[in-house]
C-alpha positions as CSV (number, residue, x, y, z in Angstrom):
1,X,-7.3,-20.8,28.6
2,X,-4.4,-22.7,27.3
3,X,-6.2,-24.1,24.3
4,X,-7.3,-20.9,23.6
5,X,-5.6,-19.1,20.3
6,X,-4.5,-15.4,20.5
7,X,-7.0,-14.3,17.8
8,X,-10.1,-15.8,19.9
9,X,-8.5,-13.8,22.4
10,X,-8.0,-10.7,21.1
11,X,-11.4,-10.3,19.7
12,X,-13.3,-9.4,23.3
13,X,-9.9,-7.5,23.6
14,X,-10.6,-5.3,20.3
15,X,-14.3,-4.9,21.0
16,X,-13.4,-2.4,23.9
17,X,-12.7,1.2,23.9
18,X,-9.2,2.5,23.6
19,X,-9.3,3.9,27.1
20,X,-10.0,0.6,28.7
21,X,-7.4,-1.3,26.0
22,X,-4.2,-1.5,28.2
23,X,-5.7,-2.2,31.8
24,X,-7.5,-5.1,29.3
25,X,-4.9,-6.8,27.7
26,X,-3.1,-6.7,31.1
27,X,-5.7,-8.8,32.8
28,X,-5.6,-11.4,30.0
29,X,-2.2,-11.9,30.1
30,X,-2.4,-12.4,33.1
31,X,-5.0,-15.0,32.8
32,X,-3.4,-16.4,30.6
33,X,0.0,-16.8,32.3
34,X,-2.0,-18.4,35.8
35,X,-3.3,-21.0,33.3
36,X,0.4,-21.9,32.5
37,X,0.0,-20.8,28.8
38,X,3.2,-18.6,28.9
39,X,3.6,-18.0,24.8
40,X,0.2,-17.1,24.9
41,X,0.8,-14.6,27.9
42,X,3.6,-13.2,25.9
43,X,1.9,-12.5,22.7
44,X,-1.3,-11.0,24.0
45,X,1.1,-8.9,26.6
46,X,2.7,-7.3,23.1
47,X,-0.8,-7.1,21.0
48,X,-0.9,-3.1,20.1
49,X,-3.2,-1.0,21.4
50,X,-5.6,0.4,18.1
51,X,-5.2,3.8,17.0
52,X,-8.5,5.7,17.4
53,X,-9.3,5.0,13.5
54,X,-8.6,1.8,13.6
55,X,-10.4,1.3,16.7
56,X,-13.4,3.4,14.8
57,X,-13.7,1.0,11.3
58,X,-13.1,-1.9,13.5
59,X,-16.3,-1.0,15.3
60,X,-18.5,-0.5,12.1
61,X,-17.2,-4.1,10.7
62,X,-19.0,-5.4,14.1
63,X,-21.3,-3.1,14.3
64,X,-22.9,-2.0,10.8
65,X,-22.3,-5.6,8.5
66,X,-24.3,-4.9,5.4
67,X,-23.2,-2.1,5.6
68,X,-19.4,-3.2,5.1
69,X,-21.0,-6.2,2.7
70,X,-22.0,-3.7,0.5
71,X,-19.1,-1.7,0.2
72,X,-16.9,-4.9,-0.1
73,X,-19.0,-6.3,-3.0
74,X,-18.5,-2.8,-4.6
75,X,-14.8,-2.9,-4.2
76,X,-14.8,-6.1,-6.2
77,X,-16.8,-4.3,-8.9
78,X,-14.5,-1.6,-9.6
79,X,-11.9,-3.8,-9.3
80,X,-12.8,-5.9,-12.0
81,X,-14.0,-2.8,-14.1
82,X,-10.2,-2.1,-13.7
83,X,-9.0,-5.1,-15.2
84,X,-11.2,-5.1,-18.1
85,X,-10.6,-1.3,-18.9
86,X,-14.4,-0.3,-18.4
87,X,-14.8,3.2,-18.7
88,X,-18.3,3.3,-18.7
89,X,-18.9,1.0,-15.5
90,X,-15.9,2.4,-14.0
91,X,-17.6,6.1,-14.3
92,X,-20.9,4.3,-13.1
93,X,-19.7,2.7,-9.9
94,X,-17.3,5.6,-8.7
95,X,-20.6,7.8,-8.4
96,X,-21.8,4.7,-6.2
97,X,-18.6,4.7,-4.5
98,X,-18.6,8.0,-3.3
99,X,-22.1,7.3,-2.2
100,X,-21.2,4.3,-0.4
101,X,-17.9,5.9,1.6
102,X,-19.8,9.2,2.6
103,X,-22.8,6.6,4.0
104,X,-20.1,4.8,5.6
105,X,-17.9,7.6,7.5
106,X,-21.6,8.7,8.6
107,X,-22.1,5.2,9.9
108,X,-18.6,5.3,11.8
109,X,-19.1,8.5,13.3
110,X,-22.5,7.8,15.0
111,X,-20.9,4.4,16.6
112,X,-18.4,6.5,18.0
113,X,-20.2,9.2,19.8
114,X,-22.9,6.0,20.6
115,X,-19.4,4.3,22.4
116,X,-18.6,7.7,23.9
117,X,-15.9,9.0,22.0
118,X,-16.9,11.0,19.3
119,X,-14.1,11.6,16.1
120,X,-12.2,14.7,15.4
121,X,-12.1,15.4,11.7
122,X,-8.4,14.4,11.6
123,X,-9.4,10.3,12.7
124,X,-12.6,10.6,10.5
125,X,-10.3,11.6,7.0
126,X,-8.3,8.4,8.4
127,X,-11.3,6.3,8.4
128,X,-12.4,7.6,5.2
129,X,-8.6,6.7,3.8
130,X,-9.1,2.6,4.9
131,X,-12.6,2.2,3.7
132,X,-11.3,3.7,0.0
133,X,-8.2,0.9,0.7
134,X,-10.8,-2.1,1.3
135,X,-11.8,-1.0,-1.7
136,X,-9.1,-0.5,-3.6
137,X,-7.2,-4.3,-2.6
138,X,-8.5,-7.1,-1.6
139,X,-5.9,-7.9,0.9
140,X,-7.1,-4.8,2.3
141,X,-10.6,-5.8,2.4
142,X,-10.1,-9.0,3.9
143,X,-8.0,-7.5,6.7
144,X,-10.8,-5.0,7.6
145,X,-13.1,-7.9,7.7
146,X,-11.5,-8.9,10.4
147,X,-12.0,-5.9,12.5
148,X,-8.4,-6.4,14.1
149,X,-6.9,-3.3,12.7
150,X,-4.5,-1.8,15.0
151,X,-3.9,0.9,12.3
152,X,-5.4,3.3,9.2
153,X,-4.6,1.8,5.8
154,X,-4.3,4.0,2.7
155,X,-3.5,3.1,-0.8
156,X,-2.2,4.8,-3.6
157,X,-4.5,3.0,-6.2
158,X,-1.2,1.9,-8.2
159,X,0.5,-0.5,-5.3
160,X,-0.5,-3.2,-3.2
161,X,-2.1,-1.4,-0.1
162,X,0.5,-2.1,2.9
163,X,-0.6,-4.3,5.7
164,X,2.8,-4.5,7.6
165,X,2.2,-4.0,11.5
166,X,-1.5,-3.1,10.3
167,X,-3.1,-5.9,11.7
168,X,-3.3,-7.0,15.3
169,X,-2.9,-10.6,14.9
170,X,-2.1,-11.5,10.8
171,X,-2.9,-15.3,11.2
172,X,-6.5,-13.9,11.1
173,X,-5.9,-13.1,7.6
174,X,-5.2,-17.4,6.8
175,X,-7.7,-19.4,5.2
176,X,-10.1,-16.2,5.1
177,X,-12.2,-17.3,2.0
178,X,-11.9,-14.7,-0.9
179,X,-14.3,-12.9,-1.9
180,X,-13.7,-13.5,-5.9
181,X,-11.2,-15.7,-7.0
182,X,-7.9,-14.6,-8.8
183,X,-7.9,-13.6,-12.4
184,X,-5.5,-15.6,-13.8
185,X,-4.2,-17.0,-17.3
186,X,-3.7,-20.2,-18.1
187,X,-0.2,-21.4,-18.1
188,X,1.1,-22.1,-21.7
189,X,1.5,-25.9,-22.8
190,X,5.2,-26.7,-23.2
191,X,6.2,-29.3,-25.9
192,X,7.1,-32.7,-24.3
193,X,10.9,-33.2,-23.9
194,X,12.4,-36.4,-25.8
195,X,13.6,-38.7,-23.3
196,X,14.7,-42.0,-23.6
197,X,13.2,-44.4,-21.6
198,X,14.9,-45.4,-18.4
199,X,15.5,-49.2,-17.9
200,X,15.9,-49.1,-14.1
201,X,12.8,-49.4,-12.4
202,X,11.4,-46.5,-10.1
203,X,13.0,-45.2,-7.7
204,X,11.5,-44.0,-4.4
205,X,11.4,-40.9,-3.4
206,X,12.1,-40.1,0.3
207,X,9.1,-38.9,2.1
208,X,9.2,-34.8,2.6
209,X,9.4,-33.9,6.2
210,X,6.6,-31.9,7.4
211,X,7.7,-28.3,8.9
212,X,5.2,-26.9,11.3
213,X,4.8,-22.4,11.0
214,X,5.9,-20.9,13.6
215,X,4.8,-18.0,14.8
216,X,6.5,-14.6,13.8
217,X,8.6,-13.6,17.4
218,X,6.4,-10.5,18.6
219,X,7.5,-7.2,19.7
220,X,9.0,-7.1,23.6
221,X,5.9,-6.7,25.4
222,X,8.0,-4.5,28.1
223,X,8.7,-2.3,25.6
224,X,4.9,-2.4,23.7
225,X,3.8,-1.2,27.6
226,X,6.4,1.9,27.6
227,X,5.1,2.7,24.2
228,X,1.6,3.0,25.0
229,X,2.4,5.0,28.2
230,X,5.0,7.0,26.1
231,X,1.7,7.2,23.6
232,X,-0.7,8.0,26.3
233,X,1.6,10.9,28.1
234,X,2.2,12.6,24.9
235,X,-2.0,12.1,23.9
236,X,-2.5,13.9,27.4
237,X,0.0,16.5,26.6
238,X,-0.7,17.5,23.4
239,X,-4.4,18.0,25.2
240,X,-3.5,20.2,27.8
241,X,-1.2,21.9,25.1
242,X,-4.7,22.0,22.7
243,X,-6.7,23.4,26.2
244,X,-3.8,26.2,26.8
245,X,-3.6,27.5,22.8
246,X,-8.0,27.7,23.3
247,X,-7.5,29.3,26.6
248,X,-5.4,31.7,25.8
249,X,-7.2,32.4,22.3
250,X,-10.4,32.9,24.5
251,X,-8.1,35.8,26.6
252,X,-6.6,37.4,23.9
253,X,-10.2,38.3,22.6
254,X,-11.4,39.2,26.2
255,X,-8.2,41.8,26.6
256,X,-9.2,42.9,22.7
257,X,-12.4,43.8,24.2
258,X,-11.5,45.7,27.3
259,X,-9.0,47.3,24.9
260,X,-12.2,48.5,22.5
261,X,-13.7,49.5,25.8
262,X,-11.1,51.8,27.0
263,X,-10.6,53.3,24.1
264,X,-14.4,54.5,23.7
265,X,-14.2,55.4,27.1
266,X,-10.6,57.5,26.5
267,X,-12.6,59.1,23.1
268,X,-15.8,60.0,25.0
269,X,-13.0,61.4,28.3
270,X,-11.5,63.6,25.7
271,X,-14.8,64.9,24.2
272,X,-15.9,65.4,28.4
273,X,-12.7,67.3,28.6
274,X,-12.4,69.4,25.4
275,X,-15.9,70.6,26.3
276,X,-15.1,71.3,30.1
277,X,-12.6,73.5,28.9
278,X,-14.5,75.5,26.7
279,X,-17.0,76.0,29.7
280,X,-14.3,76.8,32.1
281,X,-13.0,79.3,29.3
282,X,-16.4,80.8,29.0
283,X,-16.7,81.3,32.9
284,X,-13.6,82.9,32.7
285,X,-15.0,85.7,30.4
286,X,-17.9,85.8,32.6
287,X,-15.9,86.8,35.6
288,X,-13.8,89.1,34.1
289,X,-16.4,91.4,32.5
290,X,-18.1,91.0,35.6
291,X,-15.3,92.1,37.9
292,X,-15.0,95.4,35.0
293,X,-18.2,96.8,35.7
């Protein structure tokens, strides 16, 4: 494993459910640290555990590729339509757009109840918010293209979409090829300074030393594990809190109900008993003109 990089790593890693992410990553640490590739232990030991989104879009980008190749190369569209002020196409293609997104979150959906864990409606307006992203910055597309995303993206449409602590490993992003190159001008000629000629003869310049990147430090990975189990206990108790709220929603209309019971039963006891007494009362008449006679 040691000549392994953490992206090849993390791939299988971010292929499997959220459930089965942390008892995952645990095992290839630890893998990774019995090869003797300790760095590598240490980075894949603090590699976030996806959000249920992020998890979700990751899973179409595997899953459902035209799909995504088709809603990229529309993103490029409109955002060259942008550039060159085109009302016209720009009407055009955000009828396609919506089109394309709703097609998309339909997509997502059905991988997610196929992988056994269907999306509430608050993750699905999350997924909905990256795909418009990807569309919206290219940055954005290209990380979603990855399917690393540890997190939901959303853009304004005015700034640069965000991708701090969005991606799992950000070296994925390097040397991705673009999709269309950059729009850009032509630098402006600039008239040729008057010089006079030197007499010495050329000097050598000292070769420039090479610096090799380094990789960013990563999170603690002690302290990545007590946020997913801080993560996971508050998931589990905001569940059970969810469970009680339906529980007791599903009582109070059970106690509403015996309430609407007992009070038909107390109207029709009243009727039984206004209308006793007016027999006992009648009885009453009986016996005393009897007893007269």
């Amino acid at each position: 494993m040691t000549e392994e990089t953490l992206e090849s790593v993390a791939r299988p890693l971010y292929e499997g459910t959220p459930d089965d992410f942390v008892a995952s990553r645990k095992a290839l640490a630890a893998h990774a640290r019995k090869a003797g590739d300790a760095p590598l232990a240490r980075r894949i030991a603090a590699l976030r555990k996806p959000t249920r989104a992020a998890w979700a879009v990751n899973l179409f980008v595997r899953s459902d590729p035209e799909r995504v190749d088709a809603l990229l190369a529309l993103g490029e569209e409109l955002r060259e339509a942008q550039e060159q002020l085109a009302g016209a196409e720009l009407r055009a293609l955000a009828s396609q757009r919506r089109a394309l997104i709703g097609e998309a979150v339909t997509s997502v959906r059905t991988l997610a109840a196929d992988a056994g864990s269907p999306l509430g409606e608050p993750v699905v307006e999350q997924v909905t918010q990256t795909l418009n992203a990807a569309l919206a910055d290219e940055a954005a597309a290209a990380a979603l293209e990855t399917g690393l995303l540890v997190d939901a993206l959303s853009s304004t449409g005015f700034e640069p979409v965000d991708l701090d602590g969005k991606l799992a490993v950000p070296e994925a992003l390097a040397g991705r090829p673009r999709r269309r190159g950059p729009r850009t001008k032509a630098p402006a000629k600039k008239a040729p300074a008057k010089t006079t000629p030197a007499k010495k003869g050329p000097t050598k310049k000292a070769p420039a030393k090479k610096v090799e990147p380094q990789a960013p430090p990563g999170p603690d990975p002690e302290e990545v594990e007590r946020a997913d189990a801080a993560y996971e206990e508050a998931s589990r108790r905001a569940d059970e809190a969810r469970a009680a709220v339906e529980t007791l929603k599903r009582r109070r209309q059970e106690v509403r109900d015996e309430l609407d019971e007992i009070e038909t039963a107390l109207a029709d006891a009243r009727t039984a008993e206004s209308a006793a007494r007016k027999d006992r009362a009648a009885a009453e008449r009986r016996v005393r003109a009897v007893k007269g006679t």
